[in-house]
SEBA-785943 format. One record per atom (N, C-alpha, C): z, y, x; residue in one letter. Coordinates in steps of 0.05 Angstrom, whole numbers, plus 5000, padded with zeros to 4 digits. Layout:
ZYXA ...
! end
This chain:
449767277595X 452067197579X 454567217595X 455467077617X 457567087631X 457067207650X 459667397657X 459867547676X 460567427708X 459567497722X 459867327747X 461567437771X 461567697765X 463567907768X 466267847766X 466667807731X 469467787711X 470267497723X 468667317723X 469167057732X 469967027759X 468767137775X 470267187809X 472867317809X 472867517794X 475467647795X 477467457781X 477067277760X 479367197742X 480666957764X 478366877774X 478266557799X 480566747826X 479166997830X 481967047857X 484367137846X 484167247818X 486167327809X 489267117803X 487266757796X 489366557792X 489066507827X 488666527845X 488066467875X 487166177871X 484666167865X 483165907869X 481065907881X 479665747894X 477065737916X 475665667890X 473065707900X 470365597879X 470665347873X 471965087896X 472464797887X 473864727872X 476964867877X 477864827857X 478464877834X 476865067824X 476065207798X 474065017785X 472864867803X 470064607799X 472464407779X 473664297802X 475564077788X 476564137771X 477564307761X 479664397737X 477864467718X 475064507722X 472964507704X 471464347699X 471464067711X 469463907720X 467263987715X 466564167741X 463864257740X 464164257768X 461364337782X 460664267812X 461364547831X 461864507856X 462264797865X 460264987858X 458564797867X 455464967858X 454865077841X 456265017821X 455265127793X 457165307789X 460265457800X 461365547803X 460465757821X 459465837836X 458065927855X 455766067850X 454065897836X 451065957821X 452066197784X 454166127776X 455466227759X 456166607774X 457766587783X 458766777801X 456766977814X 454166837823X 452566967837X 450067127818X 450466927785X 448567007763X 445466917771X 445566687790X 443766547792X 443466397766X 444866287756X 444966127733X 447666177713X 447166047682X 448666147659X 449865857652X 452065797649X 453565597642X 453465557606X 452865257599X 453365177565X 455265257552X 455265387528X 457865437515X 460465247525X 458964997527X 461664817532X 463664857558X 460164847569X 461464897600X 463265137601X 462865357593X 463865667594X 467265507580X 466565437559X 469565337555X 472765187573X 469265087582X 471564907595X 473065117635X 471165277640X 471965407658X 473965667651X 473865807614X 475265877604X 478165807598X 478565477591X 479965317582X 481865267616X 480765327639X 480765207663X 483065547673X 481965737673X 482965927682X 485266117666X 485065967637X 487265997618X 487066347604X 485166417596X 482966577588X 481666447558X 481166757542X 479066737523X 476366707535X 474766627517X 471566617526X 471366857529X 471667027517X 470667267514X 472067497539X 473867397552X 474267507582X 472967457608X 470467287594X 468667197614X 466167337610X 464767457594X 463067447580X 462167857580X 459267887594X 458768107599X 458568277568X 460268447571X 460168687534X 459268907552X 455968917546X 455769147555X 454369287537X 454669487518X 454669637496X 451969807498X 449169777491X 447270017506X 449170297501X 450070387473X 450470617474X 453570667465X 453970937457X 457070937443X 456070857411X 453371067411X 453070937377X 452870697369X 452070417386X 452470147382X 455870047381X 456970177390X 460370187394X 461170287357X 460170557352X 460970577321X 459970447308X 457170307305X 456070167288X 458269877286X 459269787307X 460669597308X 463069637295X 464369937308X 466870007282X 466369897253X 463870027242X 463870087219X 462869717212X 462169597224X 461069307214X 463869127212X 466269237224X 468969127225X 470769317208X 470069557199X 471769697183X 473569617166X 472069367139X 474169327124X 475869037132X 474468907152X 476468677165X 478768747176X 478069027192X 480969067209X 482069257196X 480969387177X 482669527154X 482169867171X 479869907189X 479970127207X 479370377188X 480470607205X 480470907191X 481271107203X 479671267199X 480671557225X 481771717209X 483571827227X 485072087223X 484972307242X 485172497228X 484772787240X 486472867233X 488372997261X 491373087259X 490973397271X 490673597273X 490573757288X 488573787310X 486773697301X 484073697318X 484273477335X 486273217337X 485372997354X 485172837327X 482472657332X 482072457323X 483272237333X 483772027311X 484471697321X 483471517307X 482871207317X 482571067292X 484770967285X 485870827265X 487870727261X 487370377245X 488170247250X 488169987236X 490069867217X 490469747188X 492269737178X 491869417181X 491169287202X 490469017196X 493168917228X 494368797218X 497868737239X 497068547259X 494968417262X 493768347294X 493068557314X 491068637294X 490268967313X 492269177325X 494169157306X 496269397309X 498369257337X 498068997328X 500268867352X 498768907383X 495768867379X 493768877406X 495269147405X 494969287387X 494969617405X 498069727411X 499569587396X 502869657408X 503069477445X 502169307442X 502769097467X 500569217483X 498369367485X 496769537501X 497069817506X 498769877495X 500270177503X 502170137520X 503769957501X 506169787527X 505669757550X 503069507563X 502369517589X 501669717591X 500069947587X 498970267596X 501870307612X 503670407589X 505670587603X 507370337625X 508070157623X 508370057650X 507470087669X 503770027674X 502770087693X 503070357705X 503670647684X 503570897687X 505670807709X 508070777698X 510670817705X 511770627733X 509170507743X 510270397766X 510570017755X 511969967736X 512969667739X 511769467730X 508169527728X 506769217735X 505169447754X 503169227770X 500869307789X 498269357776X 496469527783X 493069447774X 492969127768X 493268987791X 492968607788X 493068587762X 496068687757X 497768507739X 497168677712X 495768917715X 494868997680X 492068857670X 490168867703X 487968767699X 488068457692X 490468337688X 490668037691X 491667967659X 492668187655X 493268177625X 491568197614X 489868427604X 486368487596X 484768227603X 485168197616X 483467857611X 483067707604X 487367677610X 487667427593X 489167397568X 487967617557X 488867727536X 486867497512X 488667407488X 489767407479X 491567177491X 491267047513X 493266827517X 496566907524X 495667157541X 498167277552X 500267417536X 499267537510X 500267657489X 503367647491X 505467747478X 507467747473X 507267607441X 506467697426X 506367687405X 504767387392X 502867307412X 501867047402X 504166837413X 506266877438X 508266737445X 509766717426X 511466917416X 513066977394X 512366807362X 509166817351X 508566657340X 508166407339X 507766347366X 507665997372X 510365967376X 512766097382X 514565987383X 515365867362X 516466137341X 516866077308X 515565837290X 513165867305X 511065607287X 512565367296X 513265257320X 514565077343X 516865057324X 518465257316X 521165267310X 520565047274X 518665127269X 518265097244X 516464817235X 515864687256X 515264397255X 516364267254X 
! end
């Protein structure tokens, strides 16, 4: 279930030691450690709370590893009419397209970091830090919590 990998990386990525990733999780080094090493799998709660700790979705913790591509389309097609998805064929490149305005915002704000990173003005770190902590980092979920804020 959790990646121990994704979880080491997200821990040096905020520059925290295994302890103090413990405390801010109240969980033990050890189990931070034992997590990391895939010796052992942490409780939903727990996972939350080390999620909740490193300021991350669960799901930036959490191994997606797909057996095939056809398990990848079957998944398209099991989200098709949620995310409103649909391909187009323009001249012999295919795309999917989404008419659903969360999706479309993930994929405007993920082109965005792309061509930054192309272009020099974030780092690997700092795209791979986004992808992670994605949806917290969003532009667009800021922008919404702001307005909501404005509107209380």
């Amino acid at each position: 279930m959790i990646s121990g990998k994704k979880l080491k990386e997200l821990r040096l990525m905020r520059g925290l030691t295994q302890k103090e990733l413990a405390i801010m999780s109240k969980l033990t080094d050890a189990a931070i450690r034992n997590y990391e090493l895939g010796n052992r799998s942490p409780t939903k709660e727990q996972l939350q709370m080390i999620a909740d700790a490193l300021q991350v979705d669960i799901s930036a913790l959490i191994d997606h590893d797909p057996i095939s591509n056809t398990e990848i389309y079957q998944i398209i097609f099991d989200y098709e009419k949620d995310m409103k998805f649909r391909p187009i064929i323009e001249t012999g490149t295919a795309r999917l397209v989404s008419g659903n305005t969360e999706f479309s915002d993930f994929l405007v704000e993920w082109d965005e970091m792309r061509t930054k990173h192309y272009n020099g003005e974030i780092s690997d770190q700092e795209l791979d830090d986004w992808k992670l902590s994605y949806p917290k980092k969003s532009r667009f979920l800021r922008k919404a919590n702001t307005k909501k804020d404005r509107n209380d």
